[in-house]
C-alpha positions, 0 to 999 in steps of 0.5 A, a space after each residue: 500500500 502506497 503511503 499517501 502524499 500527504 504523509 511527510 517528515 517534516 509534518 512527522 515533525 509537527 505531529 510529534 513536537 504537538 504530541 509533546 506539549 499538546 500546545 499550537 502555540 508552543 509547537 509553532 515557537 520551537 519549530 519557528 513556524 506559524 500557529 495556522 502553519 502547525 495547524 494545517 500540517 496536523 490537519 493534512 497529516 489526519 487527512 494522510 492517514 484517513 483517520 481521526 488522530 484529535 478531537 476538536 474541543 473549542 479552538 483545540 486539539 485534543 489527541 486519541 488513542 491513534 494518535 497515541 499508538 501512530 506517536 510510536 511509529 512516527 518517532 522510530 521513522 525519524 529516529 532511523 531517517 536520522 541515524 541513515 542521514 548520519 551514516 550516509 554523511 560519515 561514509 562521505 566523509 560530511 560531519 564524520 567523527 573520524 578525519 582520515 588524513 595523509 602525509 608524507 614521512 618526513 612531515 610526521 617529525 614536527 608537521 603534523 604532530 602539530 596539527 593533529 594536537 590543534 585539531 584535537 584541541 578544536 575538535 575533542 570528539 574527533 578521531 584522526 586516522 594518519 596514512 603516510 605514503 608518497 605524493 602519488 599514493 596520497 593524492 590517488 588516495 584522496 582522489 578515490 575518497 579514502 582519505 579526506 585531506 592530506 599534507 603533502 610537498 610540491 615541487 611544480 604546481 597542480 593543476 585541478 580545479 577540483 581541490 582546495 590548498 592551504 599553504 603552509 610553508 616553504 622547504 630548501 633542498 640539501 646535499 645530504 652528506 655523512 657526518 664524516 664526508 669531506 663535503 660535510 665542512 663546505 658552506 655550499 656544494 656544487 653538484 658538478 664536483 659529485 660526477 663521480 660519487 653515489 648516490 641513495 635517492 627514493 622511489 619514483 612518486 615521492 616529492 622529494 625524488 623529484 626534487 632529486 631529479 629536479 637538481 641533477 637536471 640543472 647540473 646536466 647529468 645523471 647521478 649514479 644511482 646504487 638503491 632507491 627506496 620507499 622511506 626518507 628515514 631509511 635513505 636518512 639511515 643509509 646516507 649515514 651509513 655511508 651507501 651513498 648522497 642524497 638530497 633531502 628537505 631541510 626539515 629532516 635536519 634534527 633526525 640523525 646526528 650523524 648526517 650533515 645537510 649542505 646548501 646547494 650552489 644557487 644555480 641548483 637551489 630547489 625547494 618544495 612547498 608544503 601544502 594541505 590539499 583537500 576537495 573544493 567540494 567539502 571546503 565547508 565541512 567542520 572538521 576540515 574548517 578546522 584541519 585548514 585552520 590549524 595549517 594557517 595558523 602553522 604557516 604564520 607562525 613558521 613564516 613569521 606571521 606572512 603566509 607562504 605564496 603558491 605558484 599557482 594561487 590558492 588552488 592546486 
């Protein structure tokens, strides 16, 4: 049996705000409507149902016994409507409890701690799942919506009108030497004098191995590569233990004593910028209102109160 028309939600609503107090004039203040407004929904509701819900005595409505039992029903049909809107939003990732961020490795040493404590400060109830991977697995990740923003490093910009960025800073490109490397007490290094030596770098897709390529490219030649690998804390370890250079992001700097971060020659300089990248289509939900809060507020206080600028405006 097909449910009439007039049977609705919103005058579900109505009926059981008006079973609560029994009272038009104070349904109509809760739920910001019109006395008449109450009244003609609680009256097309009885019409719905095709049969007597009230009572008139005088001006008021007075509710039977079916409206008692139909009380029931009316309040598990939108207990479960809201409870199926709810799921539907967290399975979205709209309102959820849980954040599901991404990042690269090297960000987890001051970056994103940093955030997660100021997300959790803001949002108390709110559980936050970290991802690490590369560049490529990150945004591929956000793309399919298993994950609801990430911080990752740039070296060009991207183009997708699809996603919204927060700046939050700018990393130089070092000379990774061992402590103990002859390089290790030159203020600068000129990459031509490196011809002959080996080189450690990470895997295709990661930011920081196209910043690798990105150098050598300047420099005119192709480094002798002996082993890559899919984490910048291993390649740290390697690079200590003397397999080879690397080039690695200023921000890695505190993680191993052993290892000596060298400026490259101007004509070499490269840097990466740290963004946030998340859908344009979700820039109002709460939780990432307050994720891009938190990243403005780390990129005024690591650029000294000015924001770093992307090439490509505020959009990536």
């Amino acid at each position: 049996m097909a449910i009439d028309e007039e049977i609705t939600l919103k005058k579900l609503e109505v009926f059981l705000a008006f079973m609560q107090t029994n009272k038009l004039a104070s349904v109509a203040e809760t739920l910001g409507q019109s006395t008449v407004s109450v009244h003609r929904a609680l009256h097309s509701l009885e019409e719905g149902m095709r049969c007597p819900l009230y009572k008139r005595v005088g001006r008021n409505l007075v509710p039977l016994h079916t409206a008692y039992k139909f009380e029931e029903y009316a309040k598990r049909v939108l207990d479960e409507c809201e409870e199926g809107v709810r799921k539907v939003r967290e399975l979205a990732g709209v309102n959820a409890t849980r954040l599901k961020i991404g990042s690269l490795y090297s960000l987890t040493l001051h970056c994103i701690p940093q955030l997660v404590i100021g997300v959790k400060l803001r949002k108390p109830g709110l559980d936050i799942d970290l991802t690490l991977g590369s560049n490529q697995d990150l945004l591929l990740h956000l793309e399919e919506g298993r994950l609801d923003a990430i911080v990752i490093g740039i070296q060009h910009p991207i183009h997708n009108s699809e996603l919204m960025s927060v700046p939050l800073f700018n990393d130089d490109i070092f000379l990774a030497a061992p402590s103990e490397s002859p390089y290790s007490g030159l203020q600068q290094i000129d990459l031509q004098d490196l011809r002959t030596e080996k080189f450690v770098t990470l895997n295709e897709g990661f930011v920081t191995s196209q910043s690798f390529t990105h150098a050598f490219e300047l420099a005119g030649f192709a480094p002798d590569i002996t082993m890559r690998v899919g984490d910048i804390f291993s390649l740290i370890n390697l690079v200590s233990g003397g397999i080879g250079y690397t080039l690695l992001p200023g921000r890695v700097r505190t993680f191993s004593p052993r290892i000596r971060l060298i400026p490259l020659a101007q004509k070499y300089s490269s840097h990466q910028s740290i963004i946030l990248l998340m859908a344009k289509s979700r820039e109002r939900d709460p939780n990432l209102l307050a994720l891009a809060a938190e990243c403005r507020m780390y990129g005024r206080r690591d650029l000294g109160g000015q924001t770093a600028p992307l090439p490509d405006d505020s959009h990536c």
